[in-house]
N, C-alpha and C positions, 0 to 999 in steps of 0.2 A: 522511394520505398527503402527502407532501411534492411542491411544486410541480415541473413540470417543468424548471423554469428551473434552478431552486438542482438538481436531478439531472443538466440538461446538463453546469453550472458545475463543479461537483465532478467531474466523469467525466473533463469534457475536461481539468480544471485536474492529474488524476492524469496523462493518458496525454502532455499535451502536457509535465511534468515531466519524465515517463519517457523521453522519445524526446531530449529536451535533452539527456539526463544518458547515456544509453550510449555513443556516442564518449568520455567521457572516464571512462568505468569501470576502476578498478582503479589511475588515478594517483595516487598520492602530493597531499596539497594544496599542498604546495610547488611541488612544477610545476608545477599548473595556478594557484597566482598568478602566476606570473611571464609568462603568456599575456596577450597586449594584450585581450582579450573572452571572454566565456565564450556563445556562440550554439551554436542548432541545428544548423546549419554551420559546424563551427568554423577556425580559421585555417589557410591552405592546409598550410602547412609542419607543423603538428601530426602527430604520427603517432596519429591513431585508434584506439581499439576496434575492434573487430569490424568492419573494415574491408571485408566482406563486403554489411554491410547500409545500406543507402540512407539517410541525414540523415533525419530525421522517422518512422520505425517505432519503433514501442513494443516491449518486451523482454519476457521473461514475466511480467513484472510487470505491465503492461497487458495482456494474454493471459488472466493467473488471474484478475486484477477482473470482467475481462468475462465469465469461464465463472462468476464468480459473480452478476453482476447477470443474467444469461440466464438461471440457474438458478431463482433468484429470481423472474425477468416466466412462466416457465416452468410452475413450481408454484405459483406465488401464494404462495408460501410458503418458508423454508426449510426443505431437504430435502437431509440429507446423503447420504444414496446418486445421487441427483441431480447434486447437485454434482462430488461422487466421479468421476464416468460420465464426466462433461463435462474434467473437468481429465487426466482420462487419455486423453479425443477430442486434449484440446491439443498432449499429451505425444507422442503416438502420430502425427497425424493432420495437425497445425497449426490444428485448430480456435482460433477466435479471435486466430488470428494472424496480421500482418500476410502477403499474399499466401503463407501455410496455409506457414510457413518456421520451426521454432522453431529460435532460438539461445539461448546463456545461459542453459541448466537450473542451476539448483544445484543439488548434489553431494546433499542430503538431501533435494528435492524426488524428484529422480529415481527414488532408492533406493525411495522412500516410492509411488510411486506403480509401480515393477515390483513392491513388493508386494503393492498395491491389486489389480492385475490378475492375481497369482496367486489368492488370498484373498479378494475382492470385500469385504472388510470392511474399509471407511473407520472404523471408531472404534479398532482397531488396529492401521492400514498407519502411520499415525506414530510407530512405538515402533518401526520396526526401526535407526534411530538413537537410542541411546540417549546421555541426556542432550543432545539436538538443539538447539540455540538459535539458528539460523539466523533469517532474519525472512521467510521462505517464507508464512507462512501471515498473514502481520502486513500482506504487501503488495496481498493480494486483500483483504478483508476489509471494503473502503469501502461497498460497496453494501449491504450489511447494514444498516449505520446510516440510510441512506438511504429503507431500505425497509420500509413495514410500522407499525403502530401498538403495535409491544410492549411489554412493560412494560420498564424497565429491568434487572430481573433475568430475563427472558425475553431479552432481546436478550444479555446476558453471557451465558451460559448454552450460546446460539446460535453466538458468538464465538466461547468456547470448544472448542463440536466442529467448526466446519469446520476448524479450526485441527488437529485430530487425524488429520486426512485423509492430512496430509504432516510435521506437528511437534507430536508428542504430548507433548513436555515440559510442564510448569505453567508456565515461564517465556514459550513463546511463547503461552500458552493467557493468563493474566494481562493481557498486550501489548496482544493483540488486544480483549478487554475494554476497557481502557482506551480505545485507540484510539474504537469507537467511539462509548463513550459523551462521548468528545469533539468527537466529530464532533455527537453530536446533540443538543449543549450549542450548539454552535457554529449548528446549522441556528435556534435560538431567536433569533438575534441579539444572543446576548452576545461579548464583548469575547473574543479568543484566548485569553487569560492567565486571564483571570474562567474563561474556562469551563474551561479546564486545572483549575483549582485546586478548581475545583466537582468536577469529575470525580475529583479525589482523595479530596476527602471523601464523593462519593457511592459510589465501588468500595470505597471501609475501611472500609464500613455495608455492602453486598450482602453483602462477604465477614468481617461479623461471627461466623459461628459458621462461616466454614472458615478453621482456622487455618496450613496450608501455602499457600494462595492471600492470606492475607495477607500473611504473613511474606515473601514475593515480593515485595509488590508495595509494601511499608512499606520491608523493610529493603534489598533486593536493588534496587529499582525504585527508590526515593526520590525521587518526582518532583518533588516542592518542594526538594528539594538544590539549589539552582540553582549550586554551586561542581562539580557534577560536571558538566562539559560531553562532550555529543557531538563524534564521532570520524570521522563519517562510516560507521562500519563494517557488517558484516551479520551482525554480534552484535544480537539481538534488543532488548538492553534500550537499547545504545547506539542504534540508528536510530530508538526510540524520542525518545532523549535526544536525540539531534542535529536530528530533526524541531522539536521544541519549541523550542529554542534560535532555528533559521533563522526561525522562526513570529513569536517573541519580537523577534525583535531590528531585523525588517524590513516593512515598512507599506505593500509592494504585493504584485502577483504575482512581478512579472517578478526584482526582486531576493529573495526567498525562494527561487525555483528557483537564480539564478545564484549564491546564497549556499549554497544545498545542492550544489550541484557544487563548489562551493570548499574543502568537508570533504573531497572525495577519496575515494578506496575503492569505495565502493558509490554511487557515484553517480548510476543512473538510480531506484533504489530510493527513496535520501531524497529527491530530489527530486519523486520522484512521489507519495507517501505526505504529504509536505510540501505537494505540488500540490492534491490534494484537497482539504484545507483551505483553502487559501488560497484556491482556485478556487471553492471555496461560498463566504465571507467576503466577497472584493473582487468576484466576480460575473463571469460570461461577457466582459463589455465591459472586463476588466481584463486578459483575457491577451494578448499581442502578435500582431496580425493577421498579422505573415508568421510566426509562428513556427503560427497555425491554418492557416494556409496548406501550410505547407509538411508540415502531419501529414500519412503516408498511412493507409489502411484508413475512413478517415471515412464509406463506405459501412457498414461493420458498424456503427460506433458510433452511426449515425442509424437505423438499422433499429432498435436494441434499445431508444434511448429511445422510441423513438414506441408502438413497442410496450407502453411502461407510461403512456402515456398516459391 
């Protein structure tokens, strides 16, 4: 089981990504270079996102993480009809969201989950979009890695179905695979890039004898390409792509986050998926005190780590 520290690190380093990055969701990366800063409160004159919600709330991207590490300190285990419950309390209810208020569904989360609760069956509430590649299921998914002593092909596997819940495609199902077993290349204390490249060779041996989960994740994914850059976008294999890149190319927290919001598009997404990372790697003491400051809801996120203590 992994220390509580590198679990704060990773948690806050998602949510504190994700609350940066929604006022400037959905810009173009051109205008938001032409911005003097890229802050949690951004420039008076900017006209904002979701101008409704308060500087520092997490978006459902911090929302679904959370109904999955709760899911997870819940069952000691994962448990998809579990999880299923809990992200349709969020959808329905505002569980796990900041002051119980959700904004910013995606269009195939949603779908996927008024399915869920006609059907109660999470292993096919993600097929009612078909061909779905959104990264819905790619941006919960941190706590996973986090948790648990499985094996690597038990942890893929796991990846895989929570990811069915709301994006039943092979493409977000591959994602999320990777994702984590980068994450817990990364908890080892190897080098970003070291453990990226590890992870490529260790997912093209799991998925030795499945040959459409390869062919995803070889030909369609190419994660050693490094001539295909990310885009910022909430195309699955790109937020993959653009995570890696911002990871790659920058040597603390604070600029990976404002490098993910500089792709534009989905911007509380890559930076928060990006944040997790970086958040376990450079460590608690690396994200910026007013920007921990200025997060709200810090009451849920202390109750749930303590809880797996």
């Amino acid at each position: 089981m992994m220390s509580y520290e590198k679990k704060k690190s990773a948690v806050y380093g998602f949510l504190i990504g994700d609350a940066v990055g929604v006022p400037y969701e959905f810009y173009p990366s051109e205008k938001l270079k032409r911005l003097e800063t890229i802050d949690m409160i951004p420039p008076k004159r900017f006209n904002r996102s979701h101008k409704e919600v308060k500087p520092g709330t997490w978006s459902d991207d911090g929302a679904q993480m959370l109904c999955m590490l709760a899911s997870l300190m819940e069952c000691r285990n994962f448990n998809i009809n579990n999880l299923a419950k809990k992200l349709l309390a969020w959808y329905e209810k505002g569980y796990m969201a900041v002051n119980q208020k959700v904004f910013d569904v995606g269009i195939q989360t949603e779908k996927s989950l008024l399915e869920y609760s006609k059907t109660k069956n999470p292993l096919t509430s993600g097929m009612i979009v078909r061909n779905g590649r959104g990264n819905g299921s790619l941006m919960r998914v941190l706590p996973l890695a986090l948790h648990g002593e499985y094996t690597d092909e038990k942890l893929v596997e796991f990846a895989h179905n929570q990811s069915l819940v709301t994006h039943g495609d092979i493409v977000p199902q591959v994602c999320c695979a990777f994702y984590c077993l980068w994450v817990r290349e990364v908890m080892k204390g190897n080098d970003i890039k070291e453990s990226f490249e590890k992870t490529a060779d260790l997912l093209s041996k799991i998925y030795e004898n499945q040959e459409e989960y390869l062919y995803y994740l070889q030909e369609r994914f190419r994660p050693t390409d490094y001539n295909i850059k990310g885009k910022g976008t909430g195309y699955v294999l790109d937020t993959l792509r653009s995570v890696r890149d911002v990871l790659f190319e920058h040597d603390n927290y604070k600029d990976v986050i404002v490098n993910s919001v500089l792709l534009g598009n989905d911007t509380d997404t890559v930076a928060a998926i990006a944040g997790g990372i970086a958040g376990l790697h450079y460590g608690y003491e690396s994200i910026p005190e007013d920007w921990l400051v200025l997060l709200k809801g810090k009451n849920i996120v202390e109750k749930l780590l303590s809880s797996s203590i």
